[in-house]
C-alpha positions in Angstrom: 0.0 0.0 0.0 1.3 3.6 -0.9 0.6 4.7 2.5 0.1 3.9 6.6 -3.7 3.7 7.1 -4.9 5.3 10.7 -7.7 4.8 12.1 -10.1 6.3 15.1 -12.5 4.6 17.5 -15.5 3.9 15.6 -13.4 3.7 12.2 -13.8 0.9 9.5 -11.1 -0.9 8.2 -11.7 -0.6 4.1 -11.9 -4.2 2.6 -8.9 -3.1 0.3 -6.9 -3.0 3.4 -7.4 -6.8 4.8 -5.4 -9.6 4.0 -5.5 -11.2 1.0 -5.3 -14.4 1.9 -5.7 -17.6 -0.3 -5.8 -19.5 2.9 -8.7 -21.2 4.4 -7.5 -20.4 8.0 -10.0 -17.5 9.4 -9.1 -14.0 9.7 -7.1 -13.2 12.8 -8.2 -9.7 14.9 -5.3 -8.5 16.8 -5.6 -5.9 19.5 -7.5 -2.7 18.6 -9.9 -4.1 16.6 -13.5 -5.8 16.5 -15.7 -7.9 14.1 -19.4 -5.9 13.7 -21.9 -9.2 14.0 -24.4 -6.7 12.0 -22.8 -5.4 9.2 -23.7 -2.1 8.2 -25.2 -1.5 4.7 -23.1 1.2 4.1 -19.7 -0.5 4.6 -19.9 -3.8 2.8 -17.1 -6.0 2.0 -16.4 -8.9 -0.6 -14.9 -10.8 1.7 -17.9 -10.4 4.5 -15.2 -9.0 7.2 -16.7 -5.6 8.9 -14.1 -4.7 11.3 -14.2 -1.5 13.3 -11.2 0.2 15.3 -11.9 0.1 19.0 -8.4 2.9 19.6 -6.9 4.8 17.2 -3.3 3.3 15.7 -1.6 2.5 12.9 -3.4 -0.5 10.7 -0.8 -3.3 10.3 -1.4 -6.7 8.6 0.4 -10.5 8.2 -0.9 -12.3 5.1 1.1 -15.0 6.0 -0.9 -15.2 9.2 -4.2 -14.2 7.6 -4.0 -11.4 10.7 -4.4 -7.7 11.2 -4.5 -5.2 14.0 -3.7 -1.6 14.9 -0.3 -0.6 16.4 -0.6 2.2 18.8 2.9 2.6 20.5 1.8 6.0 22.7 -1.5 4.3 23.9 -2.0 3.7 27.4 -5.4 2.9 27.9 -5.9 -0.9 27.6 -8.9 -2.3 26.1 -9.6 -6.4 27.0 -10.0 -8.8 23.9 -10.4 -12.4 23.7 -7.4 -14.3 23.9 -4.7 -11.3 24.8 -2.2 -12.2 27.3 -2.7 -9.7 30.6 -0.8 -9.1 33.9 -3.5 -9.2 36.1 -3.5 -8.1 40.3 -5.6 -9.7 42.5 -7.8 -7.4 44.9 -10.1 -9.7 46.9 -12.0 -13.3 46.4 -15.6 -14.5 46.7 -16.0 -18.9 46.6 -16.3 -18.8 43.0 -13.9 -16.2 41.6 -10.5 -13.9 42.3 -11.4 -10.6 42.0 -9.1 -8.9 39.5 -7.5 -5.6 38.3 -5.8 -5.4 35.2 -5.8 -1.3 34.6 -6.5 0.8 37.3 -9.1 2.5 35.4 -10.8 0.0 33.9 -13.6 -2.0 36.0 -12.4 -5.8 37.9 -12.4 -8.5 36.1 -12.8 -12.5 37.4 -10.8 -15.4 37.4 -12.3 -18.8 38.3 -10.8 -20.0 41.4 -10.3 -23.3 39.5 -8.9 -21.3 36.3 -5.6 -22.9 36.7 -4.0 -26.4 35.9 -5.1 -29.2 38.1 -6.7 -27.2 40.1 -9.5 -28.6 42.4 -10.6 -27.3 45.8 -8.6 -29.0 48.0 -5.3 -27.7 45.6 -6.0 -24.3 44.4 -3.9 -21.8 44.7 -4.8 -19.5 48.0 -4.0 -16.0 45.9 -4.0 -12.8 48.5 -5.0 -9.3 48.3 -2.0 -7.8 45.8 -0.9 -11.2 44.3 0.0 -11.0 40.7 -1.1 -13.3 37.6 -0.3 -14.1 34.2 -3.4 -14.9 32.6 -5.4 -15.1 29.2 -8.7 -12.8 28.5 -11.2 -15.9 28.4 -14.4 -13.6 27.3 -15.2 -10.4 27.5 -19.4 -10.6 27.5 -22.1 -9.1 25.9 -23.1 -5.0 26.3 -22.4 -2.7 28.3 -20.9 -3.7 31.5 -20.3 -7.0 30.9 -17.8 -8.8 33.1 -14.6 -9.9 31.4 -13.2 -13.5 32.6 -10.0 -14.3 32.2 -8.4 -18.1 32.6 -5.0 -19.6 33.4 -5.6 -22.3 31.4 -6.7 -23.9 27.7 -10.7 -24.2 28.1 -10.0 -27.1 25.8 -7.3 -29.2 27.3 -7.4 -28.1 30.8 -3.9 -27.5 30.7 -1.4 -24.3 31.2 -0.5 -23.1 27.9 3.1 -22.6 27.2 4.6 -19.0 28.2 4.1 -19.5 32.2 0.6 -18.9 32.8 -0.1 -18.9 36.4 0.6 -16.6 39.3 3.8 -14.8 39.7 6.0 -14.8 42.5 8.9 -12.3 43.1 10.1 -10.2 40.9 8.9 -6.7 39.9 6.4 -5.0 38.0 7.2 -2.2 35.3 3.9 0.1 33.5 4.9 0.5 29.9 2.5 1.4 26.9 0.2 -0.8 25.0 2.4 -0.6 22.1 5.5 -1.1 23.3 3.7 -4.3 25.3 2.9 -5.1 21.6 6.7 -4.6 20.3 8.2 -6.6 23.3 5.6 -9.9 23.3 6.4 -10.2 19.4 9.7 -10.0 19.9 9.9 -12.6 23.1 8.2 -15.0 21.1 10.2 -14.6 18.1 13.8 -15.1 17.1 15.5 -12.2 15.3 16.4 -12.6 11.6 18.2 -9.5 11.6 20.6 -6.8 13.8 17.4 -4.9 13.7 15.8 -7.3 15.6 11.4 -7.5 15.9 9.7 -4.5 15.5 12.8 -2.7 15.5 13.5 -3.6 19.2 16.8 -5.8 19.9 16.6 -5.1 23.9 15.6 -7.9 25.2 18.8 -10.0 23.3 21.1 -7.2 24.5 19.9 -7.6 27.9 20.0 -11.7 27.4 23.2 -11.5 26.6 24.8 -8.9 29.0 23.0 -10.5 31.9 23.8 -14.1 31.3 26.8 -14.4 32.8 24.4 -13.1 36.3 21.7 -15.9 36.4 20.1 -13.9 33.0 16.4 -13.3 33.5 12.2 -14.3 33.3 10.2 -12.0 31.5 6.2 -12.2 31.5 4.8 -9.4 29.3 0.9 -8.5 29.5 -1.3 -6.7 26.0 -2.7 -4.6 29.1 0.7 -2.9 29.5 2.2 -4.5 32.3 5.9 -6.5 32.5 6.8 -8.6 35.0 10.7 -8.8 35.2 12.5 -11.4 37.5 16.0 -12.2 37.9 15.6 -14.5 40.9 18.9 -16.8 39.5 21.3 -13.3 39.9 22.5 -13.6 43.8 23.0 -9.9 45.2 22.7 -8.6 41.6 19.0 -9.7 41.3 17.6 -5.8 42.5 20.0 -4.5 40.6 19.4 -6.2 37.4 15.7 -6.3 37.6 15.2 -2.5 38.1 18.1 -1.9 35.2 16.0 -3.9 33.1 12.7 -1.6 34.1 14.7 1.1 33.4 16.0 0.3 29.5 12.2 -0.4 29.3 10.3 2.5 30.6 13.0 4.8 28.3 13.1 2.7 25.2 9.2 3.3 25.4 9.4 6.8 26.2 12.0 8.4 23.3 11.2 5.1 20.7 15.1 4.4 20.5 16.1 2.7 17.3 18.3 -0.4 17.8 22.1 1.0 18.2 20.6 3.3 20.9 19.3 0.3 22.8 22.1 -1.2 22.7 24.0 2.2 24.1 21.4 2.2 26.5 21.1 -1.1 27.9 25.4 -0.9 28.4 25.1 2.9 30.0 22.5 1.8 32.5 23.8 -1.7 33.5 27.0 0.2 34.4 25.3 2.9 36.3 23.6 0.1 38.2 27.1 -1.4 38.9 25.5 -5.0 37.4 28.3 -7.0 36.2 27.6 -8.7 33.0 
């Protein structure tokens, strides 16, 4: 396409825009988007998709993947959607559910008591006022006010998916932007094909490899703009290394470094932070 497309709330994606996608696999809504059940006469599409922007962003799409969704790196206001991976904070329990915040402006969500792998009454976890969890958005409901439920677990096996879901102990958590939460979970989950790194962002494998030699470090990224960094494994280092790490990714997120100036960044700060890599 000639040029970026950028939408507002309320916006719809033109059909010229989607994917164009031999495959038979279904089309894939990233954050920032939503699929109109009625579509409207006067936006119809040859492929039957009516999607509507739920933030304003950047439209960005994977053919390969048969997936698009809006990329809004100076957004901060989180809104939940089906299967996004979230940082969530317990703030009190009922029998049936753990009370949950995952923004602090945005209304409590639930997670089933028995949400997580083999869990059973006798063997759940006993979560506390403050606890912290790495879940998946399970649903979101219908209308206004709706409840959204979030899970630990695949409804369909009954088992934790890969990536650590579960709750969190230690460590510390960092606020960051919904796009840069974007930027750092595509580039966790894949492997660089280039010194420019995912996205643009090559932190994380600086940090990897500076911080090895200390124990390295666990990283739990949530789409509501939460990280969870721990470095449990780095003896007296651990504080040290963990708020370094916050540190590289609050100002990475702030001035939208390009990848020699992470690099800079992450060596500046691990030396200011006396953490021997």
């Amino acid at each position: 396409m000639a040029s970026p497309l950028i939408l507002l709330p309320g916006d719809h994606v033109p059909p010229e825009y989607l994917p164009s996608s031999n495959s038979s696999a279904p089309l894939r809504l990233g954050p920032g988007l939503r699929l109109l059940s009625q579509p409207p006469s006067s936006a119809p599409t040859s492929s039957g998709h009516v999607l509507s922007a739920t933030q304003a962003g950047i439209l960005t799409t994977d053919p390969k993947r048969n997936a698009v969704s809006l990329l809004s790196n100076i957004n901060r206001r989180y809104v939940p959607t089906v299967n996004d991976l979230v940082i969530a904070q317990v703030h009190h329990s009922s029998p049936d559910y753990f009370h949950c915040m995952i923004t602090p402006q945005a209304p409590q969500v639930v997670l089933g008591q028995l949400a997580f792998e083999g869990a059973t009454k006798k063997t759940r976890p006993m979560l506390k006022q403050g606890d912290l969890v790495y879940a998946r958005v399970l649903s979101t409901g219908l209308g206004a006010g709706a409840e959204v439920e979030l899970t630990c677990v695949n409804p369909a096996t009954g088992r934790a998916e890969p990536g650590g879901l579960g709750p969190l102990t230690g460590g510390m958590v960092f606020d960051v932007s919904t796009g840069m939460a974007a930027r750092l979970m595509r580039a966790s989950s894949s492997s660089a094909e280039n010194q420019d790194g995912v996205d643009g962002l090559v932190v994380l494998d600086e940090l990897g490899k500076k911080l090895e030699k200390v124990g390295g470090f666990e990283i739990a990224v949530g789409r509501n703009g939460k990280v969870w960094v721990d470095c449990a494994n780095g003896g007296e280092s651990a504080v040290k290394a963990t708020v370094a790490i916050g540190r590289c990714l609050n100002t990475i997120d702030e001035h939208n470094l390009i990848p020699t100036d992470q690099k800079k960044l992450v060596t500046r700060i691990l030396r200011e932070m006396n953490v021997e890599g």
